[in-house]
Structures are given as structure tokens and as C-alpha cells.
C-alpha positions in Angstrom: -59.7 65.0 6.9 -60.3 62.0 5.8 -57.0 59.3 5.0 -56.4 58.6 1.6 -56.5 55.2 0.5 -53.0 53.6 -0.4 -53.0 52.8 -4.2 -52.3 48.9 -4.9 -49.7 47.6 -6.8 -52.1 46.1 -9.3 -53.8 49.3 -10.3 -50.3 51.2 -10.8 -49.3 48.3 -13.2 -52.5 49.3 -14.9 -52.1 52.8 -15.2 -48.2 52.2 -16.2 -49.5 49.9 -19.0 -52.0 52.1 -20.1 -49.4 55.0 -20.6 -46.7 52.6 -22.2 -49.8 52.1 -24.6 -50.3 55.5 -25.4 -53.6 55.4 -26.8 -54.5 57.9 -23.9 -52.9 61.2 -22.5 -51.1 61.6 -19.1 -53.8 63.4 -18.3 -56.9 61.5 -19.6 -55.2 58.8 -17.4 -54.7 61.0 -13.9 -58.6 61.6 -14.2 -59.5 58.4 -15.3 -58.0 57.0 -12.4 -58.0 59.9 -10.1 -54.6 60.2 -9.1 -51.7 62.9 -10.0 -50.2 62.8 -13.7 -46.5 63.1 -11.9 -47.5 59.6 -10.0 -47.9 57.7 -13.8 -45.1 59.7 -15.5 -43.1 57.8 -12.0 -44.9 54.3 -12.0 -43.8 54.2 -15.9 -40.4 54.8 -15.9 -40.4 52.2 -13.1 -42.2 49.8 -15.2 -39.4 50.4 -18.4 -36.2 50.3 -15.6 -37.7 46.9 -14.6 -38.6 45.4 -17.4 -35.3 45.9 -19.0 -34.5 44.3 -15.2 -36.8 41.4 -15.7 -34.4 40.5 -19.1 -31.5 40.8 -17.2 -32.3 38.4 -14.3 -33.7 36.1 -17.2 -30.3 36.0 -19.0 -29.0 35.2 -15.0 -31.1 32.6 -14.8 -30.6 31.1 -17.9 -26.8 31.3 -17.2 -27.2 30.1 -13.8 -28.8 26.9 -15.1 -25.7 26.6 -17.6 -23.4 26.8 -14.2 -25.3 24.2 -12.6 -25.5 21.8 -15.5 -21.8 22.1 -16.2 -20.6 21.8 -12.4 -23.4 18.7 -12.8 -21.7 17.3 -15.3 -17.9 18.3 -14.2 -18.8 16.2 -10.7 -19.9 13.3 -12.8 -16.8 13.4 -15.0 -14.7 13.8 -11.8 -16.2 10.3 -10.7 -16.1 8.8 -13.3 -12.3 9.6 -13.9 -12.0 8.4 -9.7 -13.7 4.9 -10.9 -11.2 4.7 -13.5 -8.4 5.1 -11.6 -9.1 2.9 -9.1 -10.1 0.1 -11.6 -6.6 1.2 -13.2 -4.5 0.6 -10.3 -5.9 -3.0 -9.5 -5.0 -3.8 -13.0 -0.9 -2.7 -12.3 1.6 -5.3 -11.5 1.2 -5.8 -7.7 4.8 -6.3 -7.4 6.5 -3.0 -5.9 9.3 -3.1 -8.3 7.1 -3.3 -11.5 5.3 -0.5 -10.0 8.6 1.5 -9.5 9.8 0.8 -13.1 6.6 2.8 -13.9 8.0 6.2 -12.5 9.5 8.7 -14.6 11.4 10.7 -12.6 12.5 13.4 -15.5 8.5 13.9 -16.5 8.1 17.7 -17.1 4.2 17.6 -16.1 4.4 15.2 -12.8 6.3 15.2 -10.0 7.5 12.1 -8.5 5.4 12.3 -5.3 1.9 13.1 -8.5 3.1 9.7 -10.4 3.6 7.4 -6.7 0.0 8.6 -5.4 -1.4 7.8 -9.1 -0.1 4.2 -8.9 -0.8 3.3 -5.5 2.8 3.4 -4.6 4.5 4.7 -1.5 7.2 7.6 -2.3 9.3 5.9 0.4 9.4 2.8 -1.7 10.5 4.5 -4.7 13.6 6.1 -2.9 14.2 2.3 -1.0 18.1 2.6 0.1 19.8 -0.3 2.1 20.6 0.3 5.6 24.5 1.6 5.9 26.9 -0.1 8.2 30.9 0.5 8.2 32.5 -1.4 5.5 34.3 -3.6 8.2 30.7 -4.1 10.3 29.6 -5.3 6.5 32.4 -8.4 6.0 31.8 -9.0 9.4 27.4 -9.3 9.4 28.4 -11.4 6.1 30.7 -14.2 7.7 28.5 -14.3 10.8 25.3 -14.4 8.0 27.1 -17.5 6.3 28.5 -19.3 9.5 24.9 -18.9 11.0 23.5 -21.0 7.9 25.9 -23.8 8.3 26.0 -24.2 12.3 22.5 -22.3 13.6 23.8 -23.2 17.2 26.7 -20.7 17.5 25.4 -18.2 19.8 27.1 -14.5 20.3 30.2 -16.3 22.6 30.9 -19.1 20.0 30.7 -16.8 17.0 32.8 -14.0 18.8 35.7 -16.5 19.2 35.3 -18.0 15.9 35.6 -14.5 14.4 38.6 -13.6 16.6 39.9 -17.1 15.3 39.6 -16.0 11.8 41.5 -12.9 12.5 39.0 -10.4 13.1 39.7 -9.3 16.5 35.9 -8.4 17.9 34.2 -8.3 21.1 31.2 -10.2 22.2 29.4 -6.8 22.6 30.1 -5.8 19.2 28.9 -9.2 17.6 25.7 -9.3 19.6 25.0 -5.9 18.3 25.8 -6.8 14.7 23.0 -10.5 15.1 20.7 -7.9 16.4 20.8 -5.9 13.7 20.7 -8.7 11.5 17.8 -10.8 13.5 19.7 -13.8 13.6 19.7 -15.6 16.7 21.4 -19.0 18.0 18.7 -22.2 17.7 18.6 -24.0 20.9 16.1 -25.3 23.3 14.2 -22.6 24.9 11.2 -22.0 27.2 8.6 -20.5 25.4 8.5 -17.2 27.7 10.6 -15.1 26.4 8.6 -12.5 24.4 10.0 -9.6 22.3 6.9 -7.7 22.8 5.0 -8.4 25.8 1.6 -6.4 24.0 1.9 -8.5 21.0 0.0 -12.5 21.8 2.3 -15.4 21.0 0.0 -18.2 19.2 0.7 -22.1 19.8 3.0 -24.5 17.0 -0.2 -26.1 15.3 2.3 -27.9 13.1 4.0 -30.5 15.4 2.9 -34.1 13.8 0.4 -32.9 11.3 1.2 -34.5 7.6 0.8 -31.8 5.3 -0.5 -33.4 1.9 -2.0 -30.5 -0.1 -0.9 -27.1 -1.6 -2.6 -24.0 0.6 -2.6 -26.5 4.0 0.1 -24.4 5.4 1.4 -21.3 4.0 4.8 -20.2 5.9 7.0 -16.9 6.2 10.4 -15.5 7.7 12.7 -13.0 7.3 16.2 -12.8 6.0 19.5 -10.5 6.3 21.0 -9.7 2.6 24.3 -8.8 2.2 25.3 -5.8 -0.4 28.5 -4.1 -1.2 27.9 -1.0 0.7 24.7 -1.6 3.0 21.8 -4.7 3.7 18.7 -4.7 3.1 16.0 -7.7 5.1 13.7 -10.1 2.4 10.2 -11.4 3.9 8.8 -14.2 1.8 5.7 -16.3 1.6 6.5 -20.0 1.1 3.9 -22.7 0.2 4.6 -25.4 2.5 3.4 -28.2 0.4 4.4 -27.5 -2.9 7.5 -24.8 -1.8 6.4 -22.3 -4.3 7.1 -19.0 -3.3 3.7 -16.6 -3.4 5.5 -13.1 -2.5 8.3 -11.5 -1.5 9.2 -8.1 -0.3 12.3 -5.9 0.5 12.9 -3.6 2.8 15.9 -1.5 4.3 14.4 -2.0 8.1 12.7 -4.2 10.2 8.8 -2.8 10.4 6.1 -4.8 9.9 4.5 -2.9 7.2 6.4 -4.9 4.2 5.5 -8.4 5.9 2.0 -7.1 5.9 2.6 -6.2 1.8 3.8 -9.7 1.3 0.8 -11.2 3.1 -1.7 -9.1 1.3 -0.1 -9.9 -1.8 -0.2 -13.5 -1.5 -4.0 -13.8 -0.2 -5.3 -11.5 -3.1 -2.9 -13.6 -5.7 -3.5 -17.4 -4.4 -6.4 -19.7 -5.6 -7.2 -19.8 -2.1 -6.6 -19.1 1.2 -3.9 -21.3 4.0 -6.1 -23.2 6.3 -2.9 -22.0 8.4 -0.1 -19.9 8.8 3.4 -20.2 10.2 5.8 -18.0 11.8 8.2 -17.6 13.9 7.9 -15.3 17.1 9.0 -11.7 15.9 7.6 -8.7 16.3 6.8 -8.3 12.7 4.4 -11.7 13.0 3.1 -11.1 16.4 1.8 -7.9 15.9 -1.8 -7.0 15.9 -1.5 -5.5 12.7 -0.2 -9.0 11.0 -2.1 -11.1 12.9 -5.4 -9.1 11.9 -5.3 -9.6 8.1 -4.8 -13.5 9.6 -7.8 -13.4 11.4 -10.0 -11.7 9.0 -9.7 -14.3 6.7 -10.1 -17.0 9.2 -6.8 -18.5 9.1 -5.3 -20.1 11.7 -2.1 -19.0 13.2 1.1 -20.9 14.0 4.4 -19.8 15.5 7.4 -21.8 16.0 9.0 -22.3 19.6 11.6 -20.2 20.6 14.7 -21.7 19.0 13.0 -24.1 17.0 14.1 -23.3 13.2 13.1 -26.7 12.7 9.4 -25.6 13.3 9.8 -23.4 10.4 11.9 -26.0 8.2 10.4 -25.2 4.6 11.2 -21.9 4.0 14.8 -21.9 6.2 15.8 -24.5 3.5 14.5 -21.9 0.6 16.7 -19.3 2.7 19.9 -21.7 2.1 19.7 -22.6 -1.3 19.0 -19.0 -1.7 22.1 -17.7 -0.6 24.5 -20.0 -1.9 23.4 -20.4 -5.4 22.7 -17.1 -5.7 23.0 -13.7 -2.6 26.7 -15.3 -1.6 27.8 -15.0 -5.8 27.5 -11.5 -6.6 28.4 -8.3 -4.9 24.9 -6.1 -5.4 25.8 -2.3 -5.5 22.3 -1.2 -5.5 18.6 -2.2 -4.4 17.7 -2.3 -8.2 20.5 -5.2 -9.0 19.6 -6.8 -5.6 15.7 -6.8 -6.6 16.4 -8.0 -10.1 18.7 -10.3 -9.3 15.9 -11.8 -6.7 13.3 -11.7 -9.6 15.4 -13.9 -12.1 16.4 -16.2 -9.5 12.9 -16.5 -7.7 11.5 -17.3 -11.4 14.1 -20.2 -12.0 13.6 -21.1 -8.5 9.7 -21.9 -9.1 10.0 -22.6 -12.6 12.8 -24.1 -13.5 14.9 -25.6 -10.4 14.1 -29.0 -10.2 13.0 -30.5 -6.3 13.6 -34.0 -4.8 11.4 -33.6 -2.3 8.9 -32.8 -5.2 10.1 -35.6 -7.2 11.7 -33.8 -10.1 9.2 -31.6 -10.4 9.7 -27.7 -10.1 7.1 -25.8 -7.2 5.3 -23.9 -9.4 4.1 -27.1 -11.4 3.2 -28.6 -8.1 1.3 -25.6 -6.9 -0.7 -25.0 -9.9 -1.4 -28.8 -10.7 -2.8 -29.4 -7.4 -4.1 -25.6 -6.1 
């Protein structure tokens, strides 16, 4: 017998045609095309079921192209709206305070963490609280703070018996742990070998008999113990040797390096232009790689003082002294927000308004921006 010959697709799309058409019976069709009448009464209901499929995957289609437009234009909006934000945050004040002031910590729609990571802000920094010490530790870090300004050479014996002199009986273990925590150390003569962090490179004084004649020669920094009523915080500052205008200045409730390196950053992007060099003194803060990195990208050359040399870092020790007695050693500061505003009003008259002899009358900030 011989094999029947498969029927193509084509001719059964025909014949389904053809009976969709009507113009010929079932029958006419079967003999017309030799093949049974049960085989077209099949191939057309197939070709009405798909048809009506055929619609349906055109409506998908169409739809699908609607999904991919809109998720097209929804990524577009998305980067758009990152763009923005990024161009918005270089506009904020690039003080961390003026940043803070922006935070609304009652908002019904963002959380506190939300608003921080919109403004560039670190949720630490928001919730800044001075480092605690025993309200007797406190008077005690404050007299040695204030004896250390007017004689730099009392060490940890001399100061121990001055204190006990005074009344406060206290033993020399107690007050080295105390100039520890406040990073205060007696200026004398050292060899340059002792090294807080062996990992961290120690860079030469690049200072010693240079005459420095022009604003952004030598840009200088250091850190400070600040006395409150119930705690301390530490204030790093940027000093412009020349002119003594002060570029930036950060707070902090510890001793990390990460505000110095806020400070820094903050006076390179501010500035007219960059320090041919910069001076330090030995700490950890200032010798790390981190510090010294931001230094180096730039191409600034870096100086740190001898050990026990304050004189190496003269400028901005002075600025630390008149500081503190026209203003830190007058108040009482209950919180980090009076100590920071306090800072901002007196840093502003400072530049401004405080006359300079070395300046010859004139205020730093005139100096700096006359001659920048």
C-alpha cells in the first residue's frame, strides 16, 4: 500500500480559507482537494481559535512595547533625578553643622537616617556627643588644658605636683592618663625617633629658615582639647600661615583621623588654590596614609614639626591661645550645638573683624582674599 503523502501546512490554510468563505460546500471542498470533509471542519475551527489567538498576542505585543517604553522612560527619569541630586548636594553648605541644621528629625515621610544619606551627611555626625569624663577628671583636664597654654614645658611630674599644690591631690598616673586623653604633651627637645605609629612615614620640617611672603605658601593644622560642662570634644583647623585666616574647621568627640581628613578636603575644594606645602605635627591623625594621600594627590608637599617643637608649628598654636581665652575659657558650653555656634561666631570675628599686628591692623580674611 502505498504511503500517503503528508498534507502541508500551506494547503490546509487554503482549504480552511476556502471554508471560512463559504462560497463552496464541505463537501465540494473534500473532493476538490481530495481529503476527508472531518479534516476541513478540523483545520477551520483551528484557523478561527487562532486567529482570535493572533489578536490576543497582538494586544500583548502592543502592551509589551507600552512596558518597555515606560520602564525606558522610568530608567531615564531615575537618572536624571540621581544627576540632580548629586548636583544638589554640591550646592549645600559644606560646613557639617549647616548640613545638620537641615535635618528634621520630626518629618512624618523621612527618617533621619533617609534625610542624612540625601544630604551627604553621616548619621554619626548628626547624633555628635562629647566624650564623657567624671565631673572631677573634667576641672582637672581643664586646669591642666590652661596651665599647658601658659607654660608648654610642664611635663606629667611638674603638672602632677602643681595640681597637688593647688589642692587637688592626684597621682602622676592619673594626670598622664588625663594629657593622653587630651593629646597634650610637654614641648622640649627631643630626638626625632620616637614615632606613635611605626606604619605611618614621618616627613622632614621643610619650614626651618624659609620666609614665608604669600597667602597659600604654607597652609598649617593641629588639634585642640575643648572643655564643656559635662564632656570635651577635640577641634582640627586649617590655618593660612601667611595671612592666618582660618580655611576649615571640624569637631569631633574622638581622636580619628576621618574629621582632619574633612577639614582638609574642605579647605582644598574651598581655597583659590592649593598650599605649595603643608604643616603638621607628628600625630597619628597627620601621619596616616589616609591624610597624607589627599596631600600627595594634589602635589603638596608635606611638613611635620620635630618632636617637641611647638615652635615649628607657631601660627596656628597662637590661633589656639587667643582662642581659648577670649572665647572656650568664658563660657561653660552644655551642648555640641552651643560649642559649634559659639565656634562659628567667634571664628567669623576672628577672620573678619579681629584686628592683627602681625598683619598690620588688618583682619586675615582681608589679607587672604587681597592677596589669594
Amino acid at each position: 500500500m502505498a504511503k500517503r503523502k503528508p498534507i502541508g501546512a500551506t494547503l490546509k490554510a487554503r482549504v480552511a480559507i476556502a471554508a471560512l468563505r463559504e462560497q463552496k460546500t464541505v463537501s465540494e471542498l473534500a473532493r476538490q482537494h481530495k481529503v476527508h470533509s472531518t479534516q476541513i471542519h478540523a483545520w477551520k475551527k483551528k484557523l478561527l481559535d487562532g486567529a482570535a489567538e493572533l489578536f490576543e498576542r497582538g494586544r500583548t505585543g502592543s502592551r509589551e512595547r507600552e512596558f518597555k517604553q515606560r520602564e525606558s522612560e522610568l530608567f531615564e527619569e531615575i537618572g536624571r533625578l540621581k544627576m540632580e541630586l548629586e548636583w544638589l548636594k554640591k550646592k549645600l553648605p559644606s560646613l557639617t553643622d549647616a548640613r545638620r541644621e537641615l535635618i528634621e528629625p520630626t518629618h512624618s515621610s523621612f527618617s533621619i537616617r533617609r534625610q542624612c544619606g540625601l544630604i551627604g551627611l553621616a548619621r554619626s555626625t548628626y547624633y555628635l556627643e562629647p566624650a564623657g569624663e567624671t565631673l572631677e577628671n573634667l576641672r582637672l583636664m581643664r586646669l591642666i588644658d590652661e596651665q599647658h597654654l601658659k607654660h608648654p614645658h610642664m611635663g606629667r611630674l611638674s603638672m602632677t605636683q602643681w595640681l597637688n599644690n593647688l589642692g587637688h591631690p592626684v597621682n602622676i598616673k592619673r594626670v598622664r592618663r588625663l594629657m593622653k586623653l587630651m593629646d597634650i604633651a610637654a614641648i622640649y627637645p627631643q630626638p626625632r625617633t620616637t614615632i606613635r605609629d611605626r606604619q605611618h612615614k614621618v616627613y622632614p620640617y621643610l619650614l626651618r629658615e624659609m620666609e614665608i611672603v604669600r597667602v597659600n605658601q604654607v597652609w598649617a593644622t593641629d588639634i585642640t582639647y575643648l572643655p564643656m560642662a559635662r564632656g570635651f570634644m577635640y577641634l582640627v583647623a586649617v590655618i593660612d600661615w601667611f595671612s592666618r585666616h582660618i580655611l576649615s574647621w571640624r569637631l569631633s568627640n574622638s581622636l580619628e583621623s576621618s574629621f582632619c581628613i574633612e577639614a582638609l578636603e574642605e579647605a582644598l575644594e574651598i581655597a583659590p588654590q592649593h598650599p605649595e606645602i603643608f604643616n603638621s605635627d607628628q600625630g597619628t591623625q597627620f601621619t596616616s596614609n589616609t591624610f597624607t594621600s589627599v596631600l600627595k594627590k594634589e602635589n603638596i608637599a608635606i611638613s611635620m614639626d620635630g618632636k617637641g617643637r611647638a615652635i615649628d608649628n607657631v601660627i596656628i598654636e597662637r590661633f589656639w591661645r587667643s582662642l581659648k581665652y577670649e572665647e572656650i575659657y568664658l563660657k561653660e558650653y552644655e551642648t555640641v550645638a552651643d560649642l559649634r555656634s559659639s565656634l562659628t561666631s567667634y571664628l567669623q570675628f576672628y577672620s573678619t573683624e579681629r584686628p592683627h599686628q602681625s598683619l598690620d591692623g588688618h583682619t586675615p580674611k582681608s589679607v587672604y582674599n587681597q592677596t589669594a
